[in-house]
N, C-alpha and C positions, 0 to 999 in steps of 0.2 A: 504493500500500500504506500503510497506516493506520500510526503509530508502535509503538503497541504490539504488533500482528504483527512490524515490521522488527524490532524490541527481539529479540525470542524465536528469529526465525530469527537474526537476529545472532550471539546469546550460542551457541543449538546447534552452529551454527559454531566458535566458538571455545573449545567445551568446557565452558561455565561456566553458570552458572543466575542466575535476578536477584537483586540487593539490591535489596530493595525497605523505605527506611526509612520510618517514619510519625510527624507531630507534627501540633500543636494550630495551625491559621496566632492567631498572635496571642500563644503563649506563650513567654517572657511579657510583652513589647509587642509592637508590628510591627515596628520597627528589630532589633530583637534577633531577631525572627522570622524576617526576612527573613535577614540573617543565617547564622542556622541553617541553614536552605533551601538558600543558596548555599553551606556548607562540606558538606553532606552530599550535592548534587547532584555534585560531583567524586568523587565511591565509588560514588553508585547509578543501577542500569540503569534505575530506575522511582524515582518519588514515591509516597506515597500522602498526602492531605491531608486533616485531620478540620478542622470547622467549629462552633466551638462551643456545645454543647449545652446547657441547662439537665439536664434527665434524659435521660444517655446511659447506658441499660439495657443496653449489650452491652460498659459498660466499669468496670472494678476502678477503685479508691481513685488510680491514678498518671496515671490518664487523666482523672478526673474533676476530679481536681486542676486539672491542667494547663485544662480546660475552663472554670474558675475565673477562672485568673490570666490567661486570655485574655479573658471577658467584663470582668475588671474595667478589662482595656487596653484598650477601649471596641470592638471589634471586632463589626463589620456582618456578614452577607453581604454587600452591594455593598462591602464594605474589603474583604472576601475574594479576590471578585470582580478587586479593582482587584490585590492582594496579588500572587495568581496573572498577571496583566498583567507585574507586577513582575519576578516568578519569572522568566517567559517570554524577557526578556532578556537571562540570561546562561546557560538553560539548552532543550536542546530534547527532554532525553528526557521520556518519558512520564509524566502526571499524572495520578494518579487520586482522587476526591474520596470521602470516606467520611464520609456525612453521613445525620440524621435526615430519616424523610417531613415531622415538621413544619415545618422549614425551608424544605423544598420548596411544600407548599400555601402558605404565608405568601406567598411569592414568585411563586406560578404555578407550574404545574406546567409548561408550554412560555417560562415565562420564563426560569424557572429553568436548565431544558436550554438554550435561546437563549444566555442570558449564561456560561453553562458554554463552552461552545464558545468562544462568541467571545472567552474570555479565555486559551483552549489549554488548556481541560483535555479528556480522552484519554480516561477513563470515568467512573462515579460509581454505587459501591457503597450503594444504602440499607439502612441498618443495622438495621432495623426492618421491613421491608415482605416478606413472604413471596412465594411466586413465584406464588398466585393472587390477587397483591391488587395484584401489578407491571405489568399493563398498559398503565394510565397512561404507566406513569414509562417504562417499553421503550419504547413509541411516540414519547414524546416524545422520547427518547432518540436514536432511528434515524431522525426526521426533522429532527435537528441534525449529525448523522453524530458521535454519542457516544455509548461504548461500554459493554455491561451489564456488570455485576459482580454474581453471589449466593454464598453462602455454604453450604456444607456444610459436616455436622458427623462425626465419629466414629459417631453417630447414622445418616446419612443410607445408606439401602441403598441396590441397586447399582441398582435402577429409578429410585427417585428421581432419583438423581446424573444418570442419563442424560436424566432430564426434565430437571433443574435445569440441563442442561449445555446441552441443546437452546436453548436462553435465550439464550444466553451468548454477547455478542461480545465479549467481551476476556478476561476469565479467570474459573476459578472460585479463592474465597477457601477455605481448607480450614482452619475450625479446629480445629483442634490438639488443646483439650480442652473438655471442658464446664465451662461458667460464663464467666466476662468475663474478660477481657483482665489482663494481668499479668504479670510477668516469674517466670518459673520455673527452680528449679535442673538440672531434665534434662527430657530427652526419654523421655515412656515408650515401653516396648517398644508397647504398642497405638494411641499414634501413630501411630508406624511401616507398620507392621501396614494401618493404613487408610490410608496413604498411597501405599502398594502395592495396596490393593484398590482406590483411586479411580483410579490414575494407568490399572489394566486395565481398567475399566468407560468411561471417559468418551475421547473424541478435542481436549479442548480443555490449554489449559493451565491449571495446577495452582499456584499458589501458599499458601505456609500460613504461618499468623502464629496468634501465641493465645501468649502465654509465651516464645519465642523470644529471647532474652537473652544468648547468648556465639557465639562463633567455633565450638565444638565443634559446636553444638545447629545452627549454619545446617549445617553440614557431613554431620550427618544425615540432617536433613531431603531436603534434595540430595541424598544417597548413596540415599537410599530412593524416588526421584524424582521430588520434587516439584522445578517447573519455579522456583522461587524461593522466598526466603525474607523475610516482611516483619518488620518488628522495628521494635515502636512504644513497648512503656512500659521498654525497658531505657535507652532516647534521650532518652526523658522525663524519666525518674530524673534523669540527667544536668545538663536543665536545672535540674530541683530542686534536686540538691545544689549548684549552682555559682550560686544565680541572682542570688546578688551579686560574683562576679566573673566577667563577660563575657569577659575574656580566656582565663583558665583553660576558661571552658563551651565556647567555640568550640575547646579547642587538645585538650582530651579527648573532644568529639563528634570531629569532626576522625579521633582515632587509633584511635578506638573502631568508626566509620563503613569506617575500610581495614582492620581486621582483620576485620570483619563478610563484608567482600566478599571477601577472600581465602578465607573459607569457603565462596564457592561455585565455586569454580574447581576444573579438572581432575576434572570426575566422568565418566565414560560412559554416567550413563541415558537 
């Protein structure tokens, strides 16, 4: 059984749903990265790892940021690659890569999947590639034994979804609201709303991110049942505001990472 399946039946088991956090590998060096990685893998049931981008089109001002201060920390793919190797040592749950198709052509489209694997990552969501343009990337994908990820939207009806889900070996990503990424002060009711209407439409697992930003809003989302909750520019922020003192950024991700996860415990859905 594949990590990210154990993960899910795992958590249904014990009543809880995933954290799933997400950062820039590189921001904002790799020591510091890395770092990061290892205070927030003690709170979450999954990774997600972005790679970064020059034009990352599906993300707001705090991601783009971060995508910045990681290129200026001279960060590769292959330092990613090697990053993830890193990661892999003191952590075993599941990594998921959330990266652009140009990253992918640059590198090979079965290199790419190749070196994925062989460095323990779990799946890899393209943030860019619609689901008739994913061939490629699916095949190469399932002949490294590396698991898909797409994306639905508030947008997506219930046919879609069920195509989009058809796709799908590891989960689908639900976001949240329309436009890019960013931390948001609540949860709207039509969130919600489709997060009920996807969780009855599709058989796969459900994760949603898109604005996700406090303890309240994971607990939500969860109550309303989605199968996890990912939370990437409220973490980011974090390295922002702190990113001249390292000690302070790791001891408020750190507390900020366990009340996140306490938000997904003790739901019934």
């Amino acid at each position: 059984m594949d990590r990210i399946t154990r993960t899910f039946q795992g958590l249904r088991r014990k009543k809880e749903k995933a954290f799933i956090p997400f950062v820039v590998i590189g921001d904002p060096d790799y020591k510091v990265s890395l770092e990061i990685v290892r205070v927030l893998s003690g709170h979450a049931d999954m990774l997600e790892l972005g790679f970064s981008f020059s034009d990352p089109i599906a993300d707001g001002k705090t991601i783009q940021a971060a995508d910045v201060r990681a290129a200026k920390s001279g960060v590769t793919t292959q330092g990613n690659f090697q990053f993830i190797k890193s990661v892999r040592k003191f952590t075993k749950i599941p990594i998921g890569l959330l990266v652009y198709a140009n990253l992918i052509y640059q590198r090979g489209i079965e290199k790419f999947y190749r070196d994925a694997a062989d460095a323990g990552v779990d799946s890899v969501l393209v943030a860019d590639v619609p689901l008739e343009e994913s061939k490629p990337f699916a095949n190469a994908a399932k002949k490294f034994g590396v698991k898909t990820v797409f994306t639905i939207s508030p947008l997506t009806d219930n046919a879609r979804a069920k195509e989009i889900a058809g796709k799908v070996s590891g989960f689908l990503y639900g976001v949240s609201v329309l436009g890019v990424t960013g931390a948001r002060k609540s949860i709207s009711p039509s969130t919600l709303s489709f997060i009920r209407r996807i969780k009855k439409a599709v058989n796969v697992p459900v994760c949603v991110g898109f604005g996700i930003s406090d303890k309240r809003q994971v607990q939500e989302i969860c109550h309303a049942g989605a199968d996890g909750a990912i939370v990437g520019s409220a973490i980011v922020r974090l390295i922002e505001q702190n990113i001249y003192n390292q000690k302070v950024m790791l001891k408020r991700i750190k507390s900020f990472a366990g009340k996140l996860k306490q938000g997904t415990k003790y739901h019934d859905n």
